[in-house]
C-alpha positions in Angstrom: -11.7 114.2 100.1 -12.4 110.6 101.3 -15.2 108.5 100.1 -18.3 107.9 102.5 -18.1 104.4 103.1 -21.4 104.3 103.3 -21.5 104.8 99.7 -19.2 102.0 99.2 -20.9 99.2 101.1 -24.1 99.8 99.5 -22.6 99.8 96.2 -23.6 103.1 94.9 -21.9 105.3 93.0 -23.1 108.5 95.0 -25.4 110.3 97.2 -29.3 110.0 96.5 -28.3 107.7 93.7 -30.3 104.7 93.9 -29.4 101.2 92.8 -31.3 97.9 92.2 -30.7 95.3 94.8 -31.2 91.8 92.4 -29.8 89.9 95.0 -31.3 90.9 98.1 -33.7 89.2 99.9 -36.4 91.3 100.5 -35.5 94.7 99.5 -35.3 95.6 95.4 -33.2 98.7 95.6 -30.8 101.0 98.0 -29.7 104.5 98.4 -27.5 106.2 100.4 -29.6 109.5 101.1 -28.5 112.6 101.7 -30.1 116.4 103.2 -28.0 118.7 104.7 -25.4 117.1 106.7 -28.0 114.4 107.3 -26.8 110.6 105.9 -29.3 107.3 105.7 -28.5 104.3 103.8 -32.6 103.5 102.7 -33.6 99.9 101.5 -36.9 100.4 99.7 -39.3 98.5 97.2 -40.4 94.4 97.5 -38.1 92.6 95.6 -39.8 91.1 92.6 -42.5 93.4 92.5 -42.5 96.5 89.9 -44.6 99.9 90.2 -47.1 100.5 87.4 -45.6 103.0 84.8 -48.8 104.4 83.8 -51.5 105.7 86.0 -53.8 102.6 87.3 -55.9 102.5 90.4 -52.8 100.3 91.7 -50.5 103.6 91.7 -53.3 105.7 93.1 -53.9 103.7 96.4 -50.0 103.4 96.7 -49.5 107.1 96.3 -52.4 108.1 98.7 -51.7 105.2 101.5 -48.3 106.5 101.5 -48.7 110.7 100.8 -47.3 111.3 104.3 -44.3 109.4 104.0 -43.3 110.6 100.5 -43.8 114.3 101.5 -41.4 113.6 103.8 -38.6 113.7 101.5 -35.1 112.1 100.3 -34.9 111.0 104.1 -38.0 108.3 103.6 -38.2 104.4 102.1 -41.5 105.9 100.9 -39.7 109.0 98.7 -37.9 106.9 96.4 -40.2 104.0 95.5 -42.3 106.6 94.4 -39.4 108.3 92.5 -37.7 104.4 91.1 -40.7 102.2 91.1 -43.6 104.3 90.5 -42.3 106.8 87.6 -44.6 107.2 85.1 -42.9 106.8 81.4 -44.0 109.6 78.9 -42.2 108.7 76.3 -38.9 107.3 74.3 -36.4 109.6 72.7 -33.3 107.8 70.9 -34.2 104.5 73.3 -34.2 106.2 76.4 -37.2 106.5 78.6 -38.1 109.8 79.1 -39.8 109.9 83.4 -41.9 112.2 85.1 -43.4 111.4 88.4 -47.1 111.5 89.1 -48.3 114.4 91.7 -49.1 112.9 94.7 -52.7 112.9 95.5 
């Protein structure tokens, strides 16, 4: 079976597998998404900018300004900055972050 090139010119390694963008201009990370037979290449997150990890009155407002757009699913910008930018860390086991996602208010 033959690769998607979408997959290839965003630089990821598969579907709904999101990457950092370091050298884009505006956009901090990129994912090819995919639902059903449905495929979107999604630029998503200010570049430069990083989500709080642990529950602040920042992560609130984002989650609740944008609660429409990340019930949307994989098929939304607003989906995966809350999955990549705004994961909550609950803890470290053998030096890897261990990530769990905040319900949406």
């Amino acid at each position: 079976m033959k690769k998607d090139s979408r997959l290839e010119r965003a630089g990821v390694s598969g579907f709904n597998q999101p990457k950092r963008t370091p050298n884009h201009p505006t956009k901090s990370h990129v994912v090819v998404a995919k639902e059903g037979d449905k495929v979107k290449t999604i630029r998503f997150g200010q570049q430069g900018v990083t989500g709080d990890k642990q529950p602040t009155k920042r992560q609130a407002s984002f989650k609740a300004r944008h609660a429409q757009n990340i019930a949307k699913g994989k098929m939304s910008a607003a989906y995966w900055a809350d999955k990549v930018k705004w994961m909550m860390v609950i803890g470290v086991v053998s030096g890897t972050e261990i990530m769990h996602s905040l319900p949406t208010i």
